[in-house]
C-alpha positions as CSV (number, residue, x, y, z in Angstrom):
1,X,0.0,0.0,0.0
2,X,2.9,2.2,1.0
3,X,4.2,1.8,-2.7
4,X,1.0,2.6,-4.2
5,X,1.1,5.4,-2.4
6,X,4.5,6.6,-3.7
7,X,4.1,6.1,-7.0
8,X,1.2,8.3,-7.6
9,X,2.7,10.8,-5.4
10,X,5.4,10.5,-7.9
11,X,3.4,11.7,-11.0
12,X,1.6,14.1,-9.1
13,X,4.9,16.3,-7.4
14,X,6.4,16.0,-11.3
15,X,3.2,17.6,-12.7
16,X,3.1,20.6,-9.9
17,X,7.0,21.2,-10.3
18,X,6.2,21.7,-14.1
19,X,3.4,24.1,-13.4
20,X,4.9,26.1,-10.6
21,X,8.3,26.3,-13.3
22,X,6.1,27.0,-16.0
23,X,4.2,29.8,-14.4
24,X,7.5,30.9,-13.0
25,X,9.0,31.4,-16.6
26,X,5.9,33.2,-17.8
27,X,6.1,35.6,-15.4
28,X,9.8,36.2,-16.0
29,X,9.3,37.0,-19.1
30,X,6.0,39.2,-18.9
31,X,8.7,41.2,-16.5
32,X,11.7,41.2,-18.6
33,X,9.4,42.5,-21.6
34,X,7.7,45.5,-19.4
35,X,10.9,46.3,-18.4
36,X,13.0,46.3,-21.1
37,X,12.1,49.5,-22.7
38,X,12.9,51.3,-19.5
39,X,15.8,49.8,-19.3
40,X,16.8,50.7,-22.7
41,X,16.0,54.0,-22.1
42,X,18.1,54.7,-18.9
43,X,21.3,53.0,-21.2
44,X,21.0,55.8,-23.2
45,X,20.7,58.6,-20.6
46,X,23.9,56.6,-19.0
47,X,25.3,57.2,-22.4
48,X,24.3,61.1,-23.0
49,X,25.1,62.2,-19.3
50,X,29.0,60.3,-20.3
51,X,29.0,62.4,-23.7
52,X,28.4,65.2,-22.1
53,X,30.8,64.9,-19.1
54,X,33.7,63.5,-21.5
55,X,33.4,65.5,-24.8
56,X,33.8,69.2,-25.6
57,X,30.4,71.4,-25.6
58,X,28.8,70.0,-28.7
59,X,25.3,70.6,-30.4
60,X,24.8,67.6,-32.3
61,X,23.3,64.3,-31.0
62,X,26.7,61.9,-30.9
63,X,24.6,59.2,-29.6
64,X,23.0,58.9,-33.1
65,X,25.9,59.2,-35.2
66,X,27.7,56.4,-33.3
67,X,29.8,54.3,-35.6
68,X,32.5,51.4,-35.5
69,X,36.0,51.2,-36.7
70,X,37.3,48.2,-38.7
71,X,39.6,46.1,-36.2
72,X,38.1,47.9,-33.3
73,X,34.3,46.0,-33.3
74,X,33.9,46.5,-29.6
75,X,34.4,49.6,-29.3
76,X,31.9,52.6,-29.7
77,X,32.6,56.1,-31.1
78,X,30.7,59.2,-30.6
79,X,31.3,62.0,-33.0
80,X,30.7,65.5,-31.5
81,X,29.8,68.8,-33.5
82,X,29.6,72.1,-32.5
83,X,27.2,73.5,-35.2
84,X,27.8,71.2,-38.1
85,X,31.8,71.2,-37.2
86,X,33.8,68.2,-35.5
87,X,35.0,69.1,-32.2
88,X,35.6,65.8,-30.8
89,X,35.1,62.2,-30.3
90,X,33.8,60.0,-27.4
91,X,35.1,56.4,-27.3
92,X,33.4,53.5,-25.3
93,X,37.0,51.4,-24.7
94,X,37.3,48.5,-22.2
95,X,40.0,46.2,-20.7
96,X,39.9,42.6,-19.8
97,X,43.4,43.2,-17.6
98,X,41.5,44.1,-14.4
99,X,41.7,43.3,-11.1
100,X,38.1,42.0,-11.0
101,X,35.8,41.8,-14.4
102,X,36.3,43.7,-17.7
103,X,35.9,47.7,-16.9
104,X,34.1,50.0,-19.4
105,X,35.2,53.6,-20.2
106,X,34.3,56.4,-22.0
107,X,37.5,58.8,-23.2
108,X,36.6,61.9,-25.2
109,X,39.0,63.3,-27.0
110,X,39.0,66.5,-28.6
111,X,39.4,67.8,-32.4
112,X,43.4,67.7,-31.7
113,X,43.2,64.0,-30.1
114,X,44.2,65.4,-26.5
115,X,42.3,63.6,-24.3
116,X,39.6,65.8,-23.0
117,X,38.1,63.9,-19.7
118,X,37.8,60.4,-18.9
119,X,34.9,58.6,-17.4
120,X,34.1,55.1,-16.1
121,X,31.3,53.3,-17.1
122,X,31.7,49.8,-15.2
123,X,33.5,48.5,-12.9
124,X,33.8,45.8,-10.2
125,X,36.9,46.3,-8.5
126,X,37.6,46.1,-4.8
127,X,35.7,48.6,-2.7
128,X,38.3,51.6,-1.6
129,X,41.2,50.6,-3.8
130,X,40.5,49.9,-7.5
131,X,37.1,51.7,-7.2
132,X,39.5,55.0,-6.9
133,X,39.6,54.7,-10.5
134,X,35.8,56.4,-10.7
135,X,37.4,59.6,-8.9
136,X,38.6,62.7,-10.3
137,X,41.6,62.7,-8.5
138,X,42.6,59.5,-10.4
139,X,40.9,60.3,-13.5
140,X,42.3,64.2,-13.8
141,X,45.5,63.1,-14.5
142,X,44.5,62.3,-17.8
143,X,42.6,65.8,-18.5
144,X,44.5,67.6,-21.4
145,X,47.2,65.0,-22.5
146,X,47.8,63.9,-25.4
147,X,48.5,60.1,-25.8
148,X,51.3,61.0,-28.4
149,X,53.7,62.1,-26.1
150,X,52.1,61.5,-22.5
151,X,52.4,57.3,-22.1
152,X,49.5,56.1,-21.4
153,X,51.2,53.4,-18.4
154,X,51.4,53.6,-14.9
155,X,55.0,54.8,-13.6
156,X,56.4,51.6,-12.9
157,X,55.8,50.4,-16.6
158,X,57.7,53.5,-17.8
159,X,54.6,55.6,-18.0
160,X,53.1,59.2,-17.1
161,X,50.4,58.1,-14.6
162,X,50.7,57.9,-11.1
163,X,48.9,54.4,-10.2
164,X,46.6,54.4,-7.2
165,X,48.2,52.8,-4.0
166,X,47.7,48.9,-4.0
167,X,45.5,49.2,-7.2
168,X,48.3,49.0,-9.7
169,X,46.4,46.6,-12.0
170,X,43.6,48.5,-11.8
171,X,45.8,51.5,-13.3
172,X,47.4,49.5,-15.3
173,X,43.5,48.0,-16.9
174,X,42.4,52.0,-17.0
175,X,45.2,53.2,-19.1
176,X,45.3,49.9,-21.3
177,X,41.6,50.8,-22.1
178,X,42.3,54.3,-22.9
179,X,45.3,53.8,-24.7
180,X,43.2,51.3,-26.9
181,X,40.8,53.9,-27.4
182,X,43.7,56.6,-28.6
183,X,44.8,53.7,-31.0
184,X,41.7,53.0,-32.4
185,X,41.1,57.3,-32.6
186,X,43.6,57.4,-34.7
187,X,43.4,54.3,-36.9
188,X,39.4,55.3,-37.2
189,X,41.1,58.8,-39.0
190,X,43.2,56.9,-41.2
191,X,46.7,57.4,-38.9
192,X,46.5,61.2,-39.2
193,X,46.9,63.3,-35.7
């Protein structure tokens, strides 16, 4: 009796698990699909208020006129305009060499390639150390420099930017990612400064 018991308590806890999941993954995705227009929409405030903060004053709507460059898929650029004339570019760049998980950061650059202000985008690194990265005290240094003399390394690789104290691959990640952006500037113009 005991067995008989079991085996159509089988069935029946196979059948409820499947309901409960079923009704579970509905409901996931009636979320995710309500959701994901606002979710899209604050992406691209992220992306405006980082235009704005990184680039020159500009008139134009970069975010629209984003384009790729050949060898550089991953990477985003953002030209700005000043009434109908180029005044700088915003790169989305990234580094996989981290402390933690690939950062994201935007570099804007102005019309002479001098690096106009720097901001991060993401980041997980340790709390208090590599998270310096998001200040301006860190992120000043690079205000004004232009990548073709000023190396873009942390001092102890032979560069120009003081690293943050015990966050030296977290530097290190942050300049890697904006020297890929200067690179990918400049091969995006053809090689010309």
């Amino acid at each position: 009796m005991a067995d008989k018991k079991l085996a159509s308590t089988f069935p029946n806890m196979v059948i409820v698990l499947f309901i409960i999941a079923l009704v579970s993954a509905l409901a996931l995705a009636f979320t995710f699909s309500i959701t994901e227009e606002p979710r899209k929409q604050v992406k691209i405030q992220k992306t405006l208020n980082a235009l704005r903060e990184v680039l020159p004053e500009f008139n134009n709507q970069p975010n629209e006129e984003k384009y790729n460059v050949e060898g550089y898929e991953e990477l985003e650029f953002y030209p700005a305009k000043k009434d109908g004339q180029p005044v700088g570019t915003a790169i989305k760049t990234y580094s996989d060499k981290s402390f933690n998980e690939r950062i994201w950061i935007m570099v804007g650059f102005d019309k002479d390639n001098k690096i106009n202000k720097t901001k991060v985008l993401e980041q997980k690194e340790t709390p208090g150390l590599g998270t310096k990265i998001t200040e301006p005290r860190f992120r000043s240094q690079f205000e004004g420099k232009d990548p073709a003399s000023f190396t873009l390394k942390v001092k102890k690789d032979g560069g120009n930017v003081d690293a943050i104290t015990a966050a030296t691959i977290t530097s290190r990640a942050f300049c890697e990612a904006a020297e890929r952006a200067y690179r990918a500037l400049l091969e995006g113009k053809g090689g010309k400064k």
